[in-house]
N, C-alpha and C positions, 0 to 999 in steps of 0.2 A: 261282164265288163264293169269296169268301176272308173270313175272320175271325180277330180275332187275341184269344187268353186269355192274360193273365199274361207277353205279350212272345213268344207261339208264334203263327206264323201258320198256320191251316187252311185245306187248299184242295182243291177237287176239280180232278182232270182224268180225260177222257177218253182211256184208252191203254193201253199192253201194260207193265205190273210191270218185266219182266224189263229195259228201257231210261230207267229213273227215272235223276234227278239225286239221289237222297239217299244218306246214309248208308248203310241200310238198309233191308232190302224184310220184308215181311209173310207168308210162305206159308198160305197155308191148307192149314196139313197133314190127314192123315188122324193117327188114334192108335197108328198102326204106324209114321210114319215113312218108308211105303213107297213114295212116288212116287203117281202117281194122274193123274186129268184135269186140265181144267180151269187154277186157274192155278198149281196144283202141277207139274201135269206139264209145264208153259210154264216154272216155275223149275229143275225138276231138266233137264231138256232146255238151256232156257239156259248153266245153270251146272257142266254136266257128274260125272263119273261121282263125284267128291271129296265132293261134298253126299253124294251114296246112301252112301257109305263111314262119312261122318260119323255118316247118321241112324242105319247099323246099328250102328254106338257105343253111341250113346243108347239105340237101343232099342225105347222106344215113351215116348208122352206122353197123356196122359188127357186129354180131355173138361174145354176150360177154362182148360186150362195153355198153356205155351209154354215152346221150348230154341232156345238159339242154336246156329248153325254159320257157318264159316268160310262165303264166296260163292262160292267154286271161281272161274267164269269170268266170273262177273260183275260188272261195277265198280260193287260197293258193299263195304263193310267187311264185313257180316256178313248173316244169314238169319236171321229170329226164326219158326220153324216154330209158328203158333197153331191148337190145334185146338179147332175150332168146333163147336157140338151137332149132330145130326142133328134134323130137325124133326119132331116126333112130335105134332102137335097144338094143342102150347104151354101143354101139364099138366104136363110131366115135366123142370120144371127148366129149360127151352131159355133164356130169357132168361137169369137167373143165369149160364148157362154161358158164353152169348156175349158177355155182359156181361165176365165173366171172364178170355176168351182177349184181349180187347181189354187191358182192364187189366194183365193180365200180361205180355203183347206192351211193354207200355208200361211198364212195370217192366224186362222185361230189356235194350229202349233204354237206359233210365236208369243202370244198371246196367254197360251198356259206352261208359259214355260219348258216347253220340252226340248228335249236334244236329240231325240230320233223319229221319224214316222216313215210309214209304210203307206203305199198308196196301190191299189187296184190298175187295170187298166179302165179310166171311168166312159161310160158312154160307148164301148166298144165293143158289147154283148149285144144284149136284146134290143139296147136303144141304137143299134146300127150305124153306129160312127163306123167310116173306113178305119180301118187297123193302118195301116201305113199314118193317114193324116192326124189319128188319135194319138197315134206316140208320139211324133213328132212335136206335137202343142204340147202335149205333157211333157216331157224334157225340157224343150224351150223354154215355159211359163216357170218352170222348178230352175231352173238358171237363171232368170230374169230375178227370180228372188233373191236369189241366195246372192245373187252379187251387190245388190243394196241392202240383205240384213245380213247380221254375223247369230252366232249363238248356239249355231244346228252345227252338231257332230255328223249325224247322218239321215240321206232319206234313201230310203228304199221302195222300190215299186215290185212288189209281190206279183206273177204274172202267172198265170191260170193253166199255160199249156207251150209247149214251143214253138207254136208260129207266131203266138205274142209274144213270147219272149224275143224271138228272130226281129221283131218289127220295132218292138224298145231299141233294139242292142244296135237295128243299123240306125235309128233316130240320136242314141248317143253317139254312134261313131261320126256320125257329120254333125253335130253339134261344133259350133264357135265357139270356144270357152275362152 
């Protein structure tokens, strides 16, 4: 399914991050920056050892935020590392956060200029967000953007398997655009 806000077209596919056609890929980092499963460990593995170098730069990133880095081996411009909450219930902040790492993810897009990026499903692996409520905030927050900036030709969410795919696609169909 594909929709288009304010001149950006959104779309889902089913596939591996690390071989997108955008700009820009999405990591779902941890807050240390340290590599990890998942589709972290599929970007730092892709993109080789210049990323890890990079992130111990940085540092670390809190719960919400996101930093860019150069792609190492990968052909896209840049990495926008978003760290997503751990799912604790869905008391302690979780939405706000993921709500956030999106948002910011999309900020530092904008930020370096780009016109496409690709995003994971973030927080809805190991860090046990419900897949229904994860996509949902994800669509919503990437809507909420795009309708106050212009510039993005397109975003794309890269989706690991098809019952995440199934769970983006019914979150854009009841989207209010």
């Amino acid at each position: 399914m594909t929709i288009t806000i304010n001149n950006t077209e959104i779309s889902l596919v089913i596939g591996d991050i690390t071989r997108t056609d955008t700009e820009v890929i999405v990591n779902a980092a941890n807050s240390g920056l340290r590599g990890g499963g998942g589709v972290d460990g599929a970007i730092h593995r892709a993109g080789g050892p210049v990323i890890m170098e990079e992130c111990r730069k940085i540092g670390s990133c809190p719960t919400g935020n996101a930093v860019v880095t150069s792609a190492g081996n990968l052909p896209v411009r840049y990495i926008i590392h978003a760290v997503g909450p751990i799912y604790r219930g869905g008391n302690q902040g979780e939405d706000e956060a993921l709500r956030s790492a999106y948002h910011e993810s999309m900020e530092r897009a904008t930020e370096n200029d780009v016109a496409s990026v690709s995003f994971p499903a973030i927080s809805a692996g190991v860090y046990g967000y419900p897949l229904d409520e994860a996509a949902r905030i994800a669509v919503e927050t990437v809507r909420d953007y795009l309708k106050e900036h212009s510039g993005m030709e397109r975003v794309q969410f890269v989706l690991f398997d098809q019952r995440t795919f199934d769970a983006f696609n019914r979150a854009l169909e009841s989207l209010d655009v």
